[in-house]
VEXDREN-2710 file (C-alpha; in Angstrom, 1 decimal):
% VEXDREN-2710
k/r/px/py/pz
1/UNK/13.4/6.7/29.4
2/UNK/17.2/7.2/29.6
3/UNK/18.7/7.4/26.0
4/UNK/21.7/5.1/25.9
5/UNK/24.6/5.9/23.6
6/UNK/28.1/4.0/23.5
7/UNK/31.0/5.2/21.0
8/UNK/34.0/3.3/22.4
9/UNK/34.5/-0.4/21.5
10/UNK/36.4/-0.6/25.0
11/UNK/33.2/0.5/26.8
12/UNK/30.5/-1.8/25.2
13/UNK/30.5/-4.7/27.3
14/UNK/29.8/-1.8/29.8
15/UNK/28.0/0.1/28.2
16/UNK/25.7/-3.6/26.9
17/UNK/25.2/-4.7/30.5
18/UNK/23.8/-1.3/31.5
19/UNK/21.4/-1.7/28.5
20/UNK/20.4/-5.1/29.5
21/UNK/19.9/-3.8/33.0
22/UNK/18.1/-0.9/32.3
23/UNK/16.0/-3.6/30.0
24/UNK/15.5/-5.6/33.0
25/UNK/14.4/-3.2/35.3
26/UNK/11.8/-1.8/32.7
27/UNK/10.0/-5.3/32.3
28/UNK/10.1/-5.5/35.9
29/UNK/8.4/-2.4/36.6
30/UNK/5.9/-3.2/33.6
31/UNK/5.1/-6.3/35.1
32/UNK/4.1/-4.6/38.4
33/UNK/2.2/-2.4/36.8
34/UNK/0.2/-5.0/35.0
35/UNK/-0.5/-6.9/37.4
36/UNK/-0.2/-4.8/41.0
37/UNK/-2.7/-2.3/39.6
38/UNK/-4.6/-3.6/37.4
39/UNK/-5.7/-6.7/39.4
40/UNK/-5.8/-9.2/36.2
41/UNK/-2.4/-10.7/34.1
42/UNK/-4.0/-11.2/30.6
43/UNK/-1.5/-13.7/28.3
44/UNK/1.5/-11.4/26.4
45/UNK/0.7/-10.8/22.9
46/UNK/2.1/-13.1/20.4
47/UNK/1.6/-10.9/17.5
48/UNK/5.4/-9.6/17.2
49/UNK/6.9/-7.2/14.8
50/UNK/10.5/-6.5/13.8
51/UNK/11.5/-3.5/11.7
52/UNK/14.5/-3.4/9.4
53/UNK/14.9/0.2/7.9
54/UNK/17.8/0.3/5.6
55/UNK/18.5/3.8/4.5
56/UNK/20.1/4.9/0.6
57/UNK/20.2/0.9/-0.7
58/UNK/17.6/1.0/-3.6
59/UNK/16.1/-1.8/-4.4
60/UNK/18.0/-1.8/-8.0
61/UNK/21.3/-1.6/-6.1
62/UNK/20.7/-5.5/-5.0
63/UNK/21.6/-6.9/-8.8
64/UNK/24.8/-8.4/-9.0
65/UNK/25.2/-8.6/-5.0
66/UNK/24.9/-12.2/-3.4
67/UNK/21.6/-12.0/-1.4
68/UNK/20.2/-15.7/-0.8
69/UNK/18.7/-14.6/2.1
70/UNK/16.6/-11.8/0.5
71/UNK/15.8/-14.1/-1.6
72/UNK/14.2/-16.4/0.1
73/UNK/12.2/-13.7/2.7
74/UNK/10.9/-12.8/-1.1
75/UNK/9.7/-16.2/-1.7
76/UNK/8.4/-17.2/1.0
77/UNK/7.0/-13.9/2.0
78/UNK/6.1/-11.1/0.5
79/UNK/7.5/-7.7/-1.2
80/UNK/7.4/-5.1/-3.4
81/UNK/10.4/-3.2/-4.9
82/UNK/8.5/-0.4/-6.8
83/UNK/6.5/1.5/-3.6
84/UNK/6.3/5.1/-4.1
85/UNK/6.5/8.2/-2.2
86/UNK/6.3/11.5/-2.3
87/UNK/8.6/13.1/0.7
88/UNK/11.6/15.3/-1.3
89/UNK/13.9/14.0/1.8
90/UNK/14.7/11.1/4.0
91/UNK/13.2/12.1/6.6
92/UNK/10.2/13.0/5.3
93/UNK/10.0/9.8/4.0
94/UNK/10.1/8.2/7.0
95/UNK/7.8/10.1/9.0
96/UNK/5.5/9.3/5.9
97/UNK/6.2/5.3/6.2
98/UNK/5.3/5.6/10.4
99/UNK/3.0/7.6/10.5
100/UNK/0.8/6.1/7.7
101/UNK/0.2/9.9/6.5
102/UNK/1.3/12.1/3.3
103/UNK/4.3/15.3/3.7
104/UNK/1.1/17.4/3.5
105/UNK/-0.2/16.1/6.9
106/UNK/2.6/15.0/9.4
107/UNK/4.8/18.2/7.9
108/UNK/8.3/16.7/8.7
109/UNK/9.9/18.7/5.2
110/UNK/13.3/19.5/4.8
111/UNK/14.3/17.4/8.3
112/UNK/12.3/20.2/10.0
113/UNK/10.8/18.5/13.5
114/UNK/9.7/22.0/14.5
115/UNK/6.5/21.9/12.1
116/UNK/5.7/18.2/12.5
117/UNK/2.4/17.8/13.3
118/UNK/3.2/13.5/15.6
119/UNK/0.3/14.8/17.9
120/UNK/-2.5/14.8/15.2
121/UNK/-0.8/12.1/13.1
122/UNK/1.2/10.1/15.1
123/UNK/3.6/7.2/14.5
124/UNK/2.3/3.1/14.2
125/UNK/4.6/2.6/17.5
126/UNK/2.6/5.6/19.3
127/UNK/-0.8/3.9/18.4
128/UNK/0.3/0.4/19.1
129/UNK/1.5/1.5/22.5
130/UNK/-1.8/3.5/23.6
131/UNK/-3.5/0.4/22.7
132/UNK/-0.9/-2.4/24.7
133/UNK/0.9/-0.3/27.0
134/UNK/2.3/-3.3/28.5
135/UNK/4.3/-3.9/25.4
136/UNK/7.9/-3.7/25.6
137/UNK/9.4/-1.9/23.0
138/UNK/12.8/-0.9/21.9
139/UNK/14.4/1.0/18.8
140/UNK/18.3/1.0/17.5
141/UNK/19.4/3.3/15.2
142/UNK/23.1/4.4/14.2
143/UNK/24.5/7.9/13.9
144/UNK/20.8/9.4/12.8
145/UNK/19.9/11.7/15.1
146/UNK/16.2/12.5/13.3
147/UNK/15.9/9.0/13.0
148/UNK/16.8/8.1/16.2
149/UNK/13.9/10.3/17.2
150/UNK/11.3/9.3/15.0
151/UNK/12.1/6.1/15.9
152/UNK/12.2/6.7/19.6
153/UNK/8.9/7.8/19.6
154/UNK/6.6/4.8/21.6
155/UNK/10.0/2.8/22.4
156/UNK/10.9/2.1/25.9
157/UNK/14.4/1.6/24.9
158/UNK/16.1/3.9/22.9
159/UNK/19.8/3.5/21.6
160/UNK/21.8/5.5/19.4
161/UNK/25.0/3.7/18.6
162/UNK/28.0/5.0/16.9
163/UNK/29.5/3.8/13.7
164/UNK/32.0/1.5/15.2
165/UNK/29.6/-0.6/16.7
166/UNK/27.9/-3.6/15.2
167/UNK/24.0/-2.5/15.3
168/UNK/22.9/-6.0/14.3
169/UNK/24.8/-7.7/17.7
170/UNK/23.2/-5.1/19.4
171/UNK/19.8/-6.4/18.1
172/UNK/20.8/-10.0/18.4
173/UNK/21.4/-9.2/21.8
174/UNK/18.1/-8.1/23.2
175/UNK/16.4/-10.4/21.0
176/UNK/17.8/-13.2/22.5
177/UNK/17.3/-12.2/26.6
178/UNK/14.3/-9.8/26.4
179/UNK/10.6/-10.2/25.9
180/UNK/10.5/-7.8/23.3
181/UNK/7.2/-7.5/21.2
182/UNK/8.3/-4.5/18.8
183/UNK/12.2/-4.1/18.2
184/UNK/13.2/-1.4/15.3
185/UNK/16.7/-1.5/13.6
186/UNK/18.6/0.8/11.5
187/UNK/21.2/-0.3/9.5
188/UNK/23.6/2.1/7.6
189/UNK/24.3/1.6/4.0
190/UNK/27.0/2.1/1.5
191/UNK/28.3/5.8/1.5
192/UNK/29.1/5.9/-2.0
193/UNK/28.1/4.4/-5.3
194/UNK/30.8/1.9/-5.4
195/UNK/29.5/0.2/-1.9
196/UNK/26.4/-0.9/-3.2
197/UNK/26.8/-4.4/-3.9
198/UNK/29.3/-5.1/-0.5
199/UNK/26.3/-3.4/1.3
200/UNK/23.2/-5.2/-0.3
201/UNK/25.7/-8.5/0.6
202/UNK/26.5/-7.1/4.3
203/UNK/22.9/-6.6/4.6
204/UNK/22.1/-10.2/3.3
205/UNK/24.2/-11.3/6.1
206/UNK/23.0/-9.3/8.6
207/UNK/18.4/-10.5/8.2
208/UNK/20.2/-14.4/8.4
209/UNK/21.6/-13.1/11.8
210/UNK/18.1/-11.9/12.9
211/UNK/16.3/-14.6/11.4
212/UNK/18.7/-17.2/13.6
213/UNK/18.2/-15.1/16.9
214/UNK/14.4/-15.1/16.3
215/UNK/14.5/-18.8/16.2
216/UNK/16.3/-19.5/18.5
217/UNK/14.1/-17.6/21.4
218/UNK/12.4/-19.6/24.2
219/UNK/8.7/-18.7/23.2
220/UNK/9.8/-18.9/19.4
221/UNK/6.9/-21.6/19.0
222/UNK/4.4/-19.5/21.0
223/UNK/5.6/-16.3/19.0
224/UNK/5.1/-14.5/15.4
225/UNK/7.5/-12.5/14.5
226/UNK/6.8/-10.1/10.8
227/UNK/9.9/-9.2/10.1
228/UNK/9.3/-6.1/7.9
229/UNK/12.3/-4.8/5.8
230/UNK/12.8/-1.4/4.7
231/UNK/14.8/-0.6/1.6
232/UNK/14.7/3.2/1.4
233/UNK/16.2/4.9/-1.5
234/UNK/17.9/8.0/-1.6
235/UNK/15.8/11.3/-2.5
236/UNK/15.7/12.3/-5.8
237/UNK/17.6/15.2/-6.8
238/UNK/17.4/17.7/-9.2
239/UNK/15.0/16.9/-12.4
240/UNK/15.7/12.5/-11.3
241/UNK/12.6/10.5/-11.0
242/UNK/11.5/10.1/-7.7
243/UNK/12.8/6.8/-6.7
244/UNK/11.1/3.5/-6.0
245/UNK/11.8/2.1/-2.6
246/UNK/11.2/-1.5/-1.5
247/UNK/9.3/-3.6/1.4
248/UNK/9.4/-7.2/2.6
249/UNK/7.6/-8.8/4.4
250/UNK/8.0/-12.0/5.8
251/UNK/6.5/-14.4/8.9
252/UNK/3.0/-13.5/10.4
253/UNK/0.4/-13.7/6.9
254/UNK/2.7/-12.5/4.6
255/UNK/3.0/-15.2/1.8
256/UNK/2.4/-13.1/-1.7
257/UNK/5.5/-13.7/-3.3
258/UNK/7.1/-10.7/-5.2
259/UNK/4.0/-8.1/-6.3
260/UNK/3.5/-5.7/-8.8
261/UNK/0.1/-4.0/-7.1
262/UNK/1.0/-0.1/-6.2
263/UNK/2.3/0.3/-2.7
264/UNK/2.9/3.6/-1.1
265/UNK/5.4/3.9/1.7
266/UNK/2.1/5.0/3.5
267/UNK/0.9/1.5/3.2
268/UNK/3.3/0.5/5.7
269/UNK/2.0/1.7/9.5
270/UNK/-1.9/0.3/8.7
271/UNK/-0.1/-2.9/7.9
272/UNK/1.9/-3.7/10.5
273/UNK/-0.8/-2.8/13.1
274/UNK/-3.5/-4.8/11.4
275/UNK/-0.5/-7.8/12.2
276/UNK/0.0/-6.5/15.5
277/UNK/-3.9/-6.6/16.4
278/UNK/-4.2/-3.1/16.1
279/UNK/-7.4/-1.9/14.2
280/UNK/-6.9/1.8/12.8
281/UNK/-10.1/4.3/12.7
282/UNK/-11.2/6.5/10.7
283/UNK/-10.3/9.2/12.9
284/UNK/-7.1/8.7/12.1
285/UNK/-7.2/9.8/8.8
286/UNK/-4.7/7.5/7.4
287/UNK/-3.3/7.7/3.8
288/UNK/-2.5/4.6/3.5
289/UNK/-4.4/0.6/3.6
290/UNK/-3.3/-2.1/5.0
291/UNK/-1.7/-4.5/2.5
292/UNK/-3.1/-7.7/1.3
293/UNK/0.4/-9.8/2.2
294/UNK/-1.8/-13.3/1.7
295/UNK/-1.2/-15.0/-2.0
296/UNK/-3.6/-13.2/-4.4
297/UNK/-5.7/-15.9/-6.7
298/UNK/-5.0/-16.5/-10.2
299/UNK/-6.6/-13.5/-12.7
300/UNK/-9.8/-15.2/-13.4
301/UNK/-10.9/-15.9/-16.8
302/UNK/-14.3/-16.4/-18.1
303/UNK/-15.8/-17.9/-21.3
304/UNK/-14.1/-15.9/-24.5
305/UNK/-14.2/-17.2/-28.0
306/UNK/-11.0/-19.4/-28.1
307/UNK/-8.4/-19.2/-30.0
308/UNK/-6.6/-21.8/-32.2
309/UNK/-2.9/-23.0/-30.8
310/UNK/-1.0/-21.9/-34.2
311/UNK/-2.1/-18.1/-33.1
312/UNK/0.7/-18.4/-30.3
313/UNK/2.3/-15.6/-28.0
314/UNK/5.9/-14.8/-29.1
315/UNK/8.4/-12.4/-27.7
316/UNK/9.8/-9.4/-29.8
317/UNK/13.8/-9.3/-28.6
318/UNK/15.7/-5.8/-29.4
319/UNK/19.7/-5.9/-30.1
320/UNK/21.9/-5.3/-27.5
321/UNK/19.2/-5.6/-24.6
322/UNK/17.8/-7.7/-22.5
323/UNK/14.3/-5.7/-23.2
324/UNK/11.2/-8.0/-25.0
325/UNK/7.6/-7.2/-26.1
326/UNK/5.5/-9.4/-25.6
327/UNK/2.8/-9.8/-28.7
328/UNK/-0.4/-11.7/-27.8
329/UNK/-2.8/-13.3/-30.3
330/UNK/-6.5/-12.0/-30.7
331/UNK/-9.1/-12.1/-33.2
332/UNK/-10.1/-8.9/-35.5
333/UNK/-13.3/-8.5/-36.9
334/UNK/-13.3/-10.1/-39.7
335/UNK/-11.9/-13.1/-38.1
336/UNK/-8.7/-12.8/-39.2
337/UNK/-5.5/-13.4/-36.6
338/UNK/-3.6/-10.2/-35.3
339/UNK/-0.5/-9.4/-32.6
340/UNK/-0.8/-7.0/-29.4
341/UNK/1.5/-6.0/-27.4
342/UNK/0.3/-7.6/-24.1
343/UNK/1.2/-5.0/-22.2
344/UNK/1.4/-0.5/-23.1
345/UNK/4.8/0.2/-24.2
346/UNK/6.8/0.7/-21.2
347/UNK/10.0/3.1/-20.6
348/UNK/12.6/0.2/-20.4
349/UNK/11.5/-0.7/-24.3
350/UNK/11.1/3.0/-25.5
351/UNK/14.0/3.7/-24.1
352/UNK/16.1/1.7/-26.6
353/UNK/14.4/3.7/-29.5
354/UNK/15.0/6.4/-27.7
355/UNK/18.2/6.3/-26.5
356/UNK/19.7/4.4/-29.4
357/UNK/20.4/1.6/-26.7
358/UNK/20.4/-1.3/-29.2
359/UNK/23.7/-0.1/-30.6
360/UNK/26.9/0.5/-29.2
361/UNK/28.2/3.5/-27.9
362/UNK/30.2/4.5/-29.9
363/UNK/27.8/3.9/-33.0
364/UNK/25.2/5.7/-31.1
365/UNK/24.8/8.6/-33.4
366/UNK/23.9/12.6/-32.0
367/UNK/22.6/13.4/-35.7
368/UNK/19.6/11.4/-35.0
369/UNK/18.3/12.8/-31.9
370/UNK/14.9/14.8/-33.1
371/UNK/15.2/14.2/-36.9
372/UNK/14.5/10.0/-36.6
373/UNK/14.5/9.6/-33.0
374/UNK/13.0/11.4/-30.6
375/UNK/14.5/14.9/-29.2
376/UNK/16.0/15.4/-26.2
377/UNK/13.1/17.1/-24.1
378/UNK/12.9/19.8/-22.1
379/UNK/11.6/18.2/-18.8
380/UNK/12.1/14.9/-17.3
381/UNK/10.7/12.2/-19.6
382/UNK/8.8/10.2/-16.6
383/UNK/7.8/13.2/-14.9
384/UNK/9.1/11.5/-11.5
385/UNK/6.3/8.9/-11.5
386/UNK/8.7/5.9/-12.1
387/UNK/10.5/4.8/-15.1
388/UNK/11.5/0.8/-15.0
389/UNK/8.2/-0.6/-15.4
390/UNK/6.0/2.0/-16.2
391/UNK/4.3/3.0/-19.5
392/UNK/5.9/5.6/-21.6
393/UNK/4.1/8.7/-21.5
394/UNK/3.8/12.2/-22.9
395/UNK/4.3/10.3/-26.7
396/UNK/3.1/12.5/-29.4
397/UNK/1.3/9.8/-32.4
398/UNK/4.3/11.3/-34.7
399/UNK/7.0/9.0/-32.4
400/UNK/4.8/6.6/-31.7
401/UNK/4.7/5.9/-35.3
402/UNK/8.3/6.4/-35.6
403/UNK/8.9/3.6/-33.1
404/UNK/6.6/1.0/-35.3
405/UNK/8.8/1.8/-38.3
406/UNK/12.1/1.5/-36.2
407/UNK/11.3/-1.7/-34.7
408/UNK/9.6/-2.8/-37.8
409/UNK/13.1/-2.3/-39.5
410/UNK/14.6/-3.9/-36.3
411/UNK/12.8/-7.2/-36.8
412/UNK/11.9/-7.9/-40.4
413/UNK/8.4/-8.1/-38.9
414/UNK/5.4/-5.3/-39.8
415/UNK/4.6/-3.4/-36.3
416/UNK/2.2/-0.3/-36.5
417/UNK/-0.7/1.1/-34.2
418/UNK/-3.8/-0.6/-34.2
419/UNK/-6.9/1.1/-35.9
420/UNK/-10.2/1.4/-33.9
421/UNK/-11.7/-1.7/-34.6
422/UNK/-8.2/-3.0/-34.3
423/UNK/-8.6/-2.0/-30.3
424/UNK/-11.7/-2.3/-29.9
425/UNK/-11.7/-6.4/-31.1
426/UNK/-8.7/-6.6/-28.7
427/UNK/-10.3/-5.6/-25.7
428/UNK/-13.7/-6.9/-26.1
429/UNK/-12.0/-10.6/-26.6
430/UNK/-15.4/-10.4/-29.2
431/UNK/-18.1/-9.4/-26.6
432/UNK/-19.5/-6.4/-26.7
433/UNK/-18.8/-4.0/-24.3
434/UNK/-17.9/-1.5/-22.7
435/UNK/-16.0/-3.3/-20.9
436/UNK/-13.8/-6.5/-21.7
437/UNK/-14.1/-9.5/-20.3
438/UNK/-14.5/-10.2/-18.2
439/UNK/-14.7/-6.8/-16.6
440/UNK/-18.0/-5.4/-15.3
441/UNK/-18.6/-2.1/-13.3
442/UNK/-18.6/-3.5/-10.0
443/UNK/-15.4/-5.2/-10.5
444/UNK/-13.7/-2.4/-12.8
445/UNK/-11.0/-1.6/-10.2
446/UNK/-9.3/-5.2/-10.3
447/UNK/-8.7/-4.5/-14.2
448/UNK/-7.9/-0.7/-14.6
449/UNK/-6.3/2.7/-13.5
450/UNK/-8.7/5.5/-13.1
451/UNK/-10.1/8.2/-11.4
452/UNK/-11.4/6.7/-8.9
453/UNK/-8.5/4.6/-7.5
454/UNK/-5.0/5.7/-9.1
455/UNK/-4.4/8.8/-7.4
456/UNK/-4.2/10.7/-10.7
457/UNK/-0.9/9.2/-11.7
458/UNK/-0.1/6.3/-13.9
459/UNK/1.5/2.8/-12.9
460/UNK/3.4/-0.1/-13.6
461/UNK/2.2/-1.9/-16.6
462/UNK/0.4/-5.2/-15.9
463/UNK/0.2/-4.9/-12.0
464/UNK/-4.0/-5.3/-12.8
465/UNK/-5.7/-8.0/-13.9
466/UNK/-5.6/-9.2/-17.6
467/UNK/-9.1/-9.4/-20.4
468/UNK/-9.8/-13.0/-21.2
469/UNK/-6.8/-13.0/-23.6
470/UNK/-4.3/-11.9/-22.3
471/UNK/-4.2/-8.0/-22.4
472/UNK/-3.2/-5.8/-19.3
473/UNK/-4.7/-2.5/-18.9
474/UNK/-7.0/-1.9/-22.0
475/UNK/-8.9/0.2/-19.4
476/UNK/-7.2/3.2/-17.8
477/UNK/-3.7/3.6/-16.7
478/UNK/-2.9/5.8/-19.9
479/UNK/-4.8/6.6/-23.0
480/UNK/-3.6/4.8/-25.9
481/UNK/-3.1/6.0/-29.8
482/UNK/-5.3/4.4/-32.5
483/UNK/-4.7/5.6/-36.0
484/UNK/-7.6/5.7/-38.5
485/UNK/-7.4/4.9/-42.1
486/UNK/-7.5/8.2/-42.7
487/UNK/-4.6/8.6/-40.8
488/UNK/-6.3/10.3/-38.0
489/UNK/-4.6/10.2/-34.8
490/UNK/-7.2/9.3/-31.8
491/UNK/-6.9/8.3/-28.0
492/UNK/-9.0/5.1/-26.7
493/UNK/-9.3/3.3/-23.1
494/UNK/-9.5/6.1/-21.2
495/UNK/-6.7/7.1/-18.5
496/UNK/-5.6/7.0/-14.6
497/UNK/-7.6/11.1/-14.9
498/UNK/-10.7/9.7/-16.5
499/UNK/-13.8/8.4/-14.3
500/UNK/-15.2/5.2/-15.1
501/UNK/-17.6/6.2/-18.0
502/UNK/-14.8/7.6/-20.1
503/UNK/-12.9/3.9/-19.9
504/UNK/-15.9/2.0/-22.3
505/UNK/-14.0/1.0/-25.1
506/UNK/-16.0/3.8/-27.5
507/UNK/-14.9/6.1/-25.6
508/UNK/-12.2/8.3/-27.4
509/UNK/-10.9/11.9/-27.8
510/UNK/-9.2/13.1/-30.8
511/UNK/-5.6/15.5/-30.4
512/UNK/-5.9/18.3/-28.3
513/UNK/-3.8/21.6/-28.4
514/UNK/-3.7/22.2/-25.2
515/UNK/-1.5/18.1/-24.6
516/UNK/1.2/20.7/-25.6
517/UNK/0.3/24.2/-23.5
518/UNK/3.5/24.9/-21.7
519/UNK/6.1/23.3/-24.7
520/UNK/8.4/26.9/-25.0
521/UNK/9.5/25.6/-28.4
522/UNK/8.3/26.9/-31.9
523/UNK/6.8/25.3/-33.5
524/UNK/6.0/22.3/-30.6
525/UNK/7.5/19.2/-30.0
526/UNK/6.8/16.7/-32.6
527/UNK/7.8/13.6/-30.2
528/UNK/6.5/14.8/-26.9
529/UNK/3.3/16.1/-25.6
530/UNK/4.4/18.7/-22.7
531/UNK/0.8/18.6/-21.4
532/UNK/-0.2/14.5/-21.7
533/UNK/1.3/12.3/-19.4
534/UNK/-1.7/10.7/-19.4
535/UNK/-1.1/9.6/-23.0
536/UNK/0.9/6.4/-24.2
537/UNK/0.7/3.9/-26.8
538/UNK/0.7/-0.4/-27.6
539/UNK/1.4/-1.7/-30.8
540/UNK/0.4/-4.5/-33.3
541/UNK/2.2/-6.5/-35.1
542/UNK/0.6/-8.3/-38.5
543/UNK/3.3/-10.7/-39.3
544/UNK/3.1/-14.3/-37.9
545/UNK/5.5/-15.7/-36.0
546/UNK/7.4/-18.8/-37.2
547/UNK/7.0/-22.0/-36.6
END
């Protein structure tokens, strides 16, 4: 197939009709083929998909900007804004997102086509074309030569337009006068910082477009359309955490709402050929699972000893933040009420401690960085897992401590780590374990992080299910301090590392020299465990909340 390109404004109405031709003449032929040779003309597909790859807008660069339409393919669809990768450039994070495959396999690194390995691991177009070759397919892209040929790959028409053309009309376009069953656009984003929210605003404007030239096609009743948008962020650079990039998902099954569950951007090809009718083999070797875009249930909750309405959640607010913990009621042993955090301590809330975030900046004050805060440390913080949202790891029992006094002093209210038995009563919501309810060990993997399933690296607090009261990720994810009354520092609930045995709730390991190996200081870090990202902490609080 011819690849079109048009860079003057005077030539596109040209240079469009030639398209549309071209377009014409392709179905035609199709057509004949279908039918001429193969002696039977089965009913078009309905299943449609439409692709929406937005490359460099982040899915944190949408606050502020004016997105109402966004906002309802959210609603009534379904997305994710914290889907990881792994690719150190873009367009090895592409090639990861169509092909369904990690860097390791297709080999796209460092925009190098030469060692890409499409023929053993080829892209979700590719596949879904071998399967319906009478499909009519086309793919848009603007000044992006690599994309433009990742994203010709399986498309029967392929355009690369310049930067002075409108990509969306384009799209509009053949949307509106073809019979197109897989269409993938790619719309440019802002160039510099300062474009963000006019971008995440143009873009807003441009899926309403789309969404009105979907509707209005003849077959639209006969037709559906998963419109899938890409949000891709910009590589990480340097010692940065690796981003967080975003999908949504909206027609076809998708009706989730916004989800928390961990999402790869190799979740993406198995998903939109299980909409397109395309099963995927094990042959294929895919890294990624289709996604579950339907409405997940309710948690479920079974029997727990109840407990009485005065014990009420609250919310612990911090000074000059929007951050909150939120402290759940449970019972302790000797039946006596108690606070939890619901979920581990995540970044966003350490951060303030850490960063001094609840004053201003100027009363921010150097003097305390390592002495009552926490030092500055000598290797990224998150270790490029994700920040916003995740639990804050590599947290020596000395600053977790320090955090329980400073927020204690914060709030007038008593915060501290839990003791064993504090834990333990916590997560067995008074059963007996291992487990808590109402978690068993053929339905562990709802409830918790481990070996077995978190691709031995943490994630966002609370995206599994809770115990019967209320508490996210008492299992796995990361280990958690406990402090005995003899002021023994331990580790309970196991981590994302640990297989399922080592997540019973008396399960625990005590400090380990080798959580600080590689720190180069002497003597080691007293607020940071150079060799435990698998560590983190929650607190309790033993001060009841008001009426």
């Amino acid at each position: 197939m011819k690849r079109f390109t048009a860079s003057d404004p005077r030539q596109q109405g040209n240079y469009r009709r030639r398209c549309t031709q071209a377009m014409a003449c392709l179905l035609a032929a199709m057509t004949f083929s279908v039918v001429g040779f193969t002696q039977s003309s089965s009913p078009k597909p309905q299943s449609k998909l439409l692709v929406i790859g937005v490359e460099g807008l982040a899915p944190g660069d949408l606050d502020g900007a004016e997105t109402p339409v966004l906002s309802r393919l959210i609603r009534e669809g379904c997305a994710n804004f914290q889907v990881q990768g792994e690719a150190q450039d873009a367009a090895g994070q592409w090639a990861s997102l169509l092909t369904g495959v990690r860097p390791n396999k297709h080999q796209l690194l460092d925009g190098d086509g030469l060692k890409a390995k499409f023929d053993q691991y080829p892209l979700f177009l590719q596949r879904a074309k071998q399967a319906n070759p009478e499909w009519l397919t086309a793919s848009l892209t603007v000044e992006a030569p690599t994309l433009h040929d990742l994203l010709a790959a399986g498309s029967d028409l392929r355009l690369s337009l310049s930067a002075n053309i409108d990509p969306v009309e384009e799209a509009v376009h053949y949307l509106s006068r073809s019979q197109l069953d897989v269409l993938q656009l790619h719309l440019p984003a802002a160039t510099s910082s300062s474009d963000l929210k006019a971008a995440a605003s143009r873009m807003d404007r441009d899926l309403g477009r789309l969404l009105q030239a979907l509707a209005a096609r003849d077959a639209a009743a006969e037709e559906d359309w998963l419109l899938a948008l890409i949000l891709l962020a910009k590589p990480a650079t340097g010692s940065n955490p690796a981003p967080s990039h975003g999908l949504v998902f909206f027609g076809g099954k998708a009706q989730g709402g916004l989800q928390t569950e961990s999402w790869r951007l190799t979740d993406f090809a198995p998903t939109v050929l299980q909409h397109l009718g395309v099963a995927t083999e094990a042959a294929w070797k895919l890294d990624g699972q289709a996604l579950p875009l339907a409405r997940t249930p309710a948690p479920e909750m079974v029997a727990a000893p109840e407990l009485p309405e005065t014990w009420r959640v609250f919310s612990q607010s911090m000074p000059n933040s929007v951050v909150e913990i939120e402290m759940r009621p449970f019972r302790t042993a000797s039946g006596e009420p108690m606070w939890m955090s619901k979920t581990e301590i995540p970044w966003e809330v350490y951060d303030v401690f850490f960063l001094q975030l609840e004053k201003k900046q100027e009363d921010r004050d150097p003097r305390e960085d390592g002495v009552s805060r926490p030092s500055r440390p000598v290797i990224p913080v998150d270790r490029g897992y994700g920040h916003q949202g995740y639990p804050a790891i590599g947290v020596s029992y000395h600053a977790a401590q320090e955090f329980c006094r400073w927020l204690s002093k914060l709030s007038g209210r008593t915060y501290r780590l839990p003791t064993p038995e504090e834990w333990k009563a916590a997560c067995l919501t008074g059963g007996a374990g291992p487990y808590a309810t109402p978690i068993q060990a053929n339905n562990l993997a709802a409830y918790a992080w481990y070996y077995d399933n978190a691709e031995l690296r943490p994630h966002p607090v609370g995206s599994k299910k809770p115990n019967a009261w209320g508490f996210h990720d008492m299992h796995g994810n990361v280990a958690e301090w406990v402090l005995t009354e003899e002021r023994k520092p331990l580790v309970y609930g196991g981590s994302y590392m640990d297989p399922a045995a080592d997540l019973a709730a008396d399960q625990w390991k005590r400090m380990d020299r080798s959580w600080q190996k590689r720190d180069p200081q002497f003597p080691k870090s007293k607020w940071w465990l150079s060799d435990g990202p698998f560590i983190g902490f929650r607190i309790v609080c033993t001060t009841p909340p008001k009426p």
